[in-house]
NUKEBA-43889 format. One record per residue (C-alpha): z, y negated, x; residue in three letters. Coordinates in pm, whole numbers, padded with zeros to 5 digits, always signed. Example, Ala and Ser with C-alpha at 12.3 -4.5 7.8 and 13.67 -1.06 7.14 Angstrom:
<kedos>
+00780+00450+01230ALA/+00714+00106+01367SER/
</kedos>
This chain:
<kedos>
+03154-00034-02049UNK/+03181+00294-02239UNK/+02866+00501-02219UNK/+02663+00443-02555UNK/+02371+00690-02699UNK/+02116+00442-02591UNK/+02247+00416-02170UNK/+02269+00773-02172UNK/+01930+00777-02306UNK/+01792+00541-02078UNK/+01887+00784-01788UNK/+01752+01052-01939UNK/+01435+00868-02034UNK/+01429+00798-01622UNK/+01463+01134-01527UNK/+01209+01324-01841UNK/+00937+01086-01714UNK/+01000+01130-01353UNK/+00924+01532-01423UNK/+00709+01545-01683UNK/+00434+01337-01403UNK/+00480+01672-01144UNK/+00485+01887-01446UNK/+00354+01780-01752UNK/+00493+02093-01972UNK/+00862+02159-01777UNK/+01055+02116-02082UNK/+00846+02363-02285UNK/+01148+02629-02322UNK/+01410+02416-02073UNK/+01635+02231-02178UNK/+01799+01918-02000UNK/+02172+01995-01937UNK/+02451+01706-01980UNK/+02837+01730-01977UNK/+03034+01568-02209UNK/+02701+01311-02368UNK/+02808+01081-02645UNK/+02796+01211-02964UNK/+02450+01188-03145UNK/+02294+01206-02801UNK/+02143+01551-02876UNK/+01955+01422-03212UNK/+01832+01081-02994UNK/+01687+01308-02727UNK/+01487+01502-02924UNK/+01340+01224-03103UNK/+01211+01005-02841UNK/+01154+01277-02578UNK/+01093+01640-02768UNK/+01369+01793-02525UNK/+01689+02003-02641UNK/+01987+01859-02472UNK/+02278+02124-02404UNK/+02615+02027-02357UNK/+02699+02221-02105UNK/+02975+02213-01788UNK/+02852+02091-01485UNK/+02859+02398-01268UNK/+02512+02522-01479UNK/+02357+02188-01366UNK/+02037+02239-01228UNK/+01886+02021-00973UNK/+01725+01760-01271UNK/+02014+01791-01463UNK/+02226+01671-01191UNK/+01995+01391-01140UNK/+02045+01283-01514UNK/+02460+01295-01475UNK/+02389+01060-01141UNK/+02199+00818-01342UNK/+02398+00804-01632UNK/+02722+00781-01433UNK/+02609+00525-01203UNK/+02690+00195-01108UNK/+02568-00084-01328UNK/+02205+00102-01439UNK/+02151+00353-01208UNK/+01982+00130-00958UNK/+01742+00013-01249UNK/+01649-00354-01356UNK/+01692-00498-01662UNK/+01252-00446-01687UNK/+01341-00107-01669UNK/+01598+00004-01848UNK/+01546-00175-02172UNK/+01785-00334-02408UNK/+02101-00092-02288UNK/+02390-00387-02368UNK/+02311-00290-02727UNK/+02531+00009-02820UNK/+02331+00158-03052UNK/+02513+00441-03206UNK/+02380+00689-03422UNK/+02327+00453-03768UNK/+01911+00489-03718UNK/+01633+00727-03856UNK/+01487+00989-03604UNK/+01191+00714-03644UNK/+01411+00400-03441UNK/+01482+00652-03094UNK/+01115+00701-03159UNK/+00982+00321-03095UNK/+01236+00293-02863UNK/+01050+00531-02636UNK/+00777+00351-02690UNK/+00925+00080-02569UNK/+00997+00196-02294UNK/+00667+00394-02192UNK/+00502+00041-02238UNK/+00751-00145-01996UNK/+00671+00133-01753UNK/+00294+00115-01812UNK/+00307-00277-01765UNK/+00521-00286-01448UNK/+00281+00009-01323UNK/-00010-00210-01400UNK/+00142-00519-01194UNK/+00220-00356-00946UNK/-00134-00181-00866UNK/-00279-00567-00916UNK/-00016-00672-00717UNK/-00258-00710-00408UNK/-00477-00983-00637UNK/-00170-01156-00645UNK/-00079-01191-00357UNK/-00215-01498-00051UNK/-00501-01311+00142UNK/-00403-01441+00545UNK/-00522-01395+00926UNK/-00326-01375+01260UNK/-00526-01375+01475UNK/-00459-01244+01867UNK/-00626-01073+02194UNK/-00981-01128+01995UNK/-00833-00940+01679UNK/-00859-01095+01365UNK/-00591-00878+01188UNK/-00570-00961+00757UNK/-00226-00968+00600UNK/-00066-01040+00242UNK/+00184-01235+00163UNK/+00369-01346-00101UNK/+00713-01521-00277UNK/+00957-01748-00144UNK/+01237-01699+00048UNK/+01352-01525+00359UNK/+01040-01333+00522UNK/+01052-00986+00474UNK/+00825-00734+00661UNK/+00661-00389+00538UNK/+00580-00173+00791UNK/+00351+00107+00671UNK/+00291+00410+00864UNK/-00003+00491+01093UNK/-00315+00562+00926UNK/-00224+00429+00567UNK/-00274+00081+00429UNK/-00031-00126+00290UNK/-00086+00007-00104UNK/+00172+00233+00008UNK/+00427-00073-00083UNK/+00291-00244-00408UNK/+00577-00105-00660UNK/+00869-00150-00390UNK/+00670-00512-00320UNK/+00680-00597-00680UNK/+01049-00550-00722UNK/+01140-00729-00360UNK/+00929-00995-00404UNK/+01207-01243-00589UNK/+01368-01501-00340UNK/+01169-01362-00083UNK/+00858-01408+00139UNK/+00694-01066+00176UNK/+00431-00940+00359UNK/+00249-00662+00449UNK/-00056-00494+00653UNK/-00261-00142+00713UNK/-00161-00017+00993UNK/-00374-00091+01280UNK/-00625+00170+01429UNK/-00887+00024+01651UNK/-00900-00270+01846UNK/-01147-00566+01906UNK/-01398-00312+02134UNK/-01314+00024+01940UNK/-01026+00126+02143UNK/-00753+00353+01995UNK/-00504+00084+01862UNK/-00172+00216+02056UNK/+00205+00128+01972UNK/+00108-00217+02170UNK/-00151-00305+01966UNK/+00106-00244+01663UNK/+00385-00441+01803UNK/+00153-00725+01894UNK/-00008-00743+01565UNK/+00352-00788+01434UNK/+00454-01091+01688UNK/+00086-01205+01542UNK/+00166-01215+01196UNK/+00535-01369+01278UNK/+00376-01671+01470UNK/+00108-01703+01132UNK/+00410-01709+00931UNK/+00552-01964+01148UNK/+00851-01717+01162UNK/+01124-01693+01451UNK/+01296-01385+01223UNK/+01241-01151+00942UNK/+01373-00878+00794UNK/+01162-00533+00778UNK/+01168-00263+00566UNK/+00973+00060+00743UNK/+00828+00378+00637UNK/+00731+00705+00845UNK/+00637+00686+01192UNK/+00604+00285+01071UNK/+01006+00320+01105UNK/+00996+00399+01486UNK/+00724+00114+01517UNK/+01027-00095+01363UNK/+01265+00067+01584UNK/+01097-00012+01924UNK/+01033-00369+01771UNK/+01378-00439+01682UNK/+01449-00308+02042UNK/+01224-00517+02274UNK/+01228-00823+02001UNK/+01593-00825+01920UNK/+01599-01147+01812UNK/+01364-01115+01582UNK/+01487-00876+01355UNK/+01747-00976+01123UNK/+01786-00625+00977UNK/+01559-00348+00899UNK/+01580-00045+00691UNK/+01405+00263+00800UNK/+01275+00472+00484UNK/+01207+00870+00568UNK/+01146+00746+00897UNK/+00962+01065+01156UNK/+01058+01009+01511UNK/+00983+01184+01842UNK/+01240+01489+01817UNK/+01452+01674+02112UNK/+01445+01994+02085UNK/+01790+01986+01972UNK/+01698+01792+01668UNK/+01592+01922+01296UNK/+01261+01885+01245UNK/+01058+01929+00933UNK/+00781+02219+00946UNK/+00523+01934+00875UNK/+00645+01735+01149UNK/+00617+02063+01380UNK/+00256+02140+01234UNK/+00099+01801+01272UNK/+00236+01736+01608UNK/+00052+02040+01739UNK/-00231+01976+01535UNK/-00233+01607+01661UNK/-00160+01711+01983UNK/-00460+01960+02016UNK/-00745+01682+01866UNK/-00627+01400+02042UNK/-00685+01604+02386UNK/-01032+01747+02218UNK/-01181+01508+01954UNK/-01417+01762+01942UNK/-01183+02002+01731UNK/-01108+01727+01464UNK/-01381+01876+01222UNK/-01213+02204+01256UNK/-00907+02068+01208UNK/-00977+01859+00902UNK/-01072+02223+00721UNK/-00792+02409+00814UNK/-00557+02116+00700UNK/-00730+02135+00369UNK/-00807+01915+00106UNK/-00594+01815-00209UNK/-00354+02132-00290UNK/-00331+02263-00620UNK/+00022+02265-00722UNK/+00147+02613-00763UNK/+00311+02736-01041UNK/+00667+02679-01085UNK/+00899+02964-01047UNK/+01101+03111-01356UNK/+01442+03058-01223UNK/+01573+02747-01346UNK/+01735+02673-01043UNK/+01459+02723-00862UNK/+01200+02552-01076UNK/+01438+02241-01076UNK/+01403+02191-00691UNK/+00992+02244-00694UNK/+00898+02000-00990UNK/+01150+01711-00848UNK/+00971+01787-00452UNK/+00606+01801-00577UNK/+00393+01518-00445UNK/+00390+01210-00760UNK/+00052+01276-00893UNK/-00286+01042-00836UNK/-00182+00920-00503UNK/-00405+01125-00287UNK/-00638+00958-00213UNK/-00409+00712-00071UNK/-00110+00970+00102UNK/-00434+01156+00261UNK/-00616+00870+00442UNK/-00526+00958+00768UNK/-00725+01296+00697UNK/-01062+01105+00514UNK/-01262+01246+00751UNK/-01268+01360+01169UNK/-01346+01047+01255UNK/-01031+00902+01154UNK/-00802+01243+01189UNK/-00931+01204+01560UNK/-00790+00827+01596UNK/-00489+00921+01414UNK/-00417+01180+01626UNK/-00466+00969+01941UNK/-00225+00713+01753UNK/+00049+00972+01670UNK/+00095+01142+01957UNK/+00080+00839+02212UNK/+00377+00732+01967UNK/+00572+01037+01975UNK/+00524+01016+02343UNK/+00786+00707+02338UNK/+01180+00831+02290UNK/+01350+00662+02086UNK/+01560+00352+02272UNK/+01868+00384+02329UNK/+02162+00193+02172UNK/+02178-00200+02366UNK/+02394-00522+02325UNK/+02241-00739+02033UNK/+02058-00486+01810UNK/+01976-00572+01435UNK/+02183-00387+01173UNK/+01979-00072+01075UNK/+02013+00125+00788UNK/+01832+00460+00742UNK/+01719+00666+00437UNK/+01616+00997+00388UNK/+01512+01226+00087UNK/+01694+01530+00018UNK/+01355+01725-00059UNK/+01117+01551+00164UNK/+00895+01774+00319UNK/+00714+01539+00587UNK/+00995+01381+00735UNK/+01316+01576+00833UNK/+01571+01415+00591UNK/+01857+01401+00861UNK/+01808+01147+01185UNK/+01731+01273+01545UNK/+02054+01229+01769UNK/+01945+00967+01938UNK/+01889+00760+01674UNK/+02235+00794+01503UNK/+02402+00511+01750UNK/+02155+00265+01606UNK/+02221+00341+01246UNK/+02527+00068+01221UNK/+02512+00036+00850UNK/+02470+00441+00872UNK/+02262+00648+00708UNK/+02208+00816+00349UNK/+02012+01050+00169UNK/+01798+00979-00191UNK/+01925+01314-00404UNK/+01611+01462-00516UNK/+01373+01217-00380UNK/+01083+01309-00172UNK/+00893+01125+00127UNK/+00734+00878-00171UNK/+01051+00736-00314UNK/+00923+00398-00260UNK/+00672+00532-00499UNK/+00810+00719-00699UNK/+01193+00564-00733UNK/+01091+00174-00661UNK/+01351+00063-00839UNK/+01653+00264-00685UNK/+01517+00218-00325UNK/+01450-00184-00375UNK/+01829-00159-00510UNK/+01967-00026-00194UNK/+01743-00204+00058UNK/+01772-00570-00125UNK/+02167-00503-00114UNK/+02144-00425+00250UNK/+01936-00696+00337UNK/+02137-00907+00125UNK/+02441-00822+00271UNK/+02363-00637+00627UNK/+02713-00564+00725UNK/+02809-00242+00868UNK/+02846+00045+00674UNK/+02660+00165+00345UNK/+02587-00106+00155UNK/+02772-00091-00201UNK/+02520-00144-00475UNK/+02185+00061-00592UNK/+02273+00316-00777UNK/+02467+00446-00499UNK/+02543+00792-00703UNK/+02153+00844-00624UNK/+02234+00817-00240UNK/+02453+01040-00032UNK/+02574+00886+00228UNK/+02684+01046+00570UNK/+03040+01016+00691UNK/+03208+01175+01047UNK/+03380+01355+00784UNK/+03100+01481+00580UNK/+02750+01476+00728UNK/+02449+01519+00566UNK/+02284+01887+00528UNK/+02033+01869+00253UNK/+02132+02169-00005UNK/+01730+02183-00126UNK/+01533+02157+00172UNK/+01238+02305+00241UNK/+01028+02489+00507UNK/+00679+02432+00343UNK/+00384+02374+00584UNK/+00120+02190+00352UNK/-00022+01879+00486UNK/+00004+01598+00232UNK/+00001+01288+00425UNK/
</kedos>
């Protein structure tokens, strides 16, 4: 279908709110760059969002701009449901009054603010269960119908983590979820054991032989060693921004470098954890962004999405629980990652080009696991389950779907680059920042 005013709107819409969050007055003096955008497009834009559009060629794309020519020359929608996107089989033209593009971002800003708002009650919604095992009563949600589907959330966070990505997964399947374990029955440190039991737990409450999994952080190695020692178990699994032990060898992120040592050094003397809690800091104050355009593109679209701290810091509350955490972590990062065997789930890994937690590319020994390979989110940061629900539940339900080998082919798949022999993956925005978010 051609592209009409109102689809090219709709990506633009997308990618204006997705900034304006990180930084609230971006577009005060920038414009948003397009190539070639339907006539009338530049009179629509500034009525609903208060943004100049420049037609310009694609070579003075900045880093949001190119985001906006992903999402308006994507597959289908971008990776976006019909809740999302709006009313785009209309082709609207340019026959309204400034007023019409108007109400239709208001339209649009409520279907945002709704599906927001379900998704934080999600929880409510959602059948409040027990497995229970080895004296631990261990409390799980669950919801839908369908196939079950596990979300694995990383150590020291709580399964809140997953309510927009939940939300969109939750048709024709059975979804559940769980914060991650962190002491057991008698106030033991609750090791990667403790984790994989209290998944073969809430399997056998399910009444479940398989399930699929979708896993985030250091949750994705949990899912890794799972799939490894319970291969029949796992149907598939997707591993989102997934932090592994590295070799040496390996990229790592500077985060991943700074919170192993920092991990490292409490978990051998608990007694440093108060120390440690200052010097990691408490919530960072965004700095400004800088005046190249280029520049300033990259730091709003890698900022942290606003009001989640509170949930992205809980492993850092307090030295009580940056002391178990860091018992947790590095007793994980202690176990390599298995190598390839006979009879291994499909796996499919994802990465953010600007996260700066996890190191967007794989370690080595991972890559002979990936079978369905592995691709990056352009733009996206270590939240895109957050921040991008949509594109991400996309990708993973057409995996999951569909888990042959290979990338799977749907999800906006212009807002994924995916590695190749031919081509791999080097992130062309990465970042060496140091700040501990999560």
């Amino acid at each position: 279908m051609s592209e009409t005013i109102e689809s090219f709107l709709t990506a633009a819409h997308r990618t204006f709110v997705e900034v304006t969050r990180r930084a609230p007055d971006y577009f005060d003096g920038r414009p948003l760059r397009a190539s070639d955008p339907p006539a009338g497009s530049a009179r629509a834009v500034a009525a609903a969002l208060g943004v100049r559009l420049s037609a310009v060629a694609a070579r003075e794309f900045t880093a949001v701009d190119d985001l906006l020519d992903r999402r308006r020359h994507a597959d289908g929608a971008g990776g976006t449901d019909r809740a999302d996107r709006g009313d785009v089989t209309r082709d609207s033209g340019d026959s309204g009054p400034a007023g019409d593009w108007e109400r239709w971002r208001l339209r649009q800003d409520r279907r945002g603010a709704l599906r927001a708002t379900r998704a934080a009650h999600l929880a409510r919604a959602m059948d409040h269960r027990v497995a229970r095992h080895s004296g631990r009563a261990l409390r799980y949600r669950a919801g839908g119908r369908g196939p079950l589907l596990v979300l694995l959330t990383a150590l020291g966070h709580t399964d809140e983590v997953w309510y927009p990505l939940a939300d969109r997964l939750l048709p024709g399947r059975r979804v559940v979820m769980w914060d991650a374990g962190e002491t057991g029955p008698y106030g033991q440190t609750w090791t990667l054991a403790g984790q994989l039991a209290d998944f073969d737990a809430v399997l056998a409450a399910e009444g479940a032989d398989r399930c699929d999994v979708i896993a985030w952080c250091s949750g994705a190695q949990i899912a890794v060693e799972y799939a490894h020692r319970r291969p029949q178990a796992v149907r598939a699994a997707v591993l989102l921004h997934g932090s592994y032990p590295r070799a040496g060898s390996d990229p790592s992120s500077a985060y991943e470098r700074n919170l192993g040592a920092v991990c490292a050094s409490v978990a051998a003397h608990p007694e440093r954890a108060a120390r440690a809690l200052r010097a990691l800091g408490g919530e960072a104050v965004p700095l400004p962004l800088p005046q190249d355009e280029h520049l300033a593109a990259v730091e709003v679209l890698a900022r942290t999405p606003p009001g989640l701290d509170a949930v992205l810091r809980r492993p850092f509350r307090d030295a009580r629980a940056l002391a178990g955490y860091s018992r947790q972590l590095t007793e994980l990062w202690r176990h390599p990652v298995p190598a390839a065997a006979p009879g291994l789930p499909p796996l499919l890994s994802l990465g953010a080009e600007l996260d700066r937690v996890a190191a967007p590319e794989p370690p080595a020994a991972l890559v002979p696991l990936l079978t369905a390979g592995h691709g990056l989110l352009v733009g996206a940061t270590h939240y895109s389950m957050l921040d991008r629900p949509e594109v991400v539940a996309a990708v993973c339900g057409a995996f999951l779907d569909d888990p042959r080998p290979g990338p799977p082919a749907a999800g906006g798949p212009r807002e994924v680059r995916w590695s190749t022999a031919a081509a791999p993956l080097t992130p062309s925005n990465s970042s060496n920042s140091e700040e501990v978010t999560s």
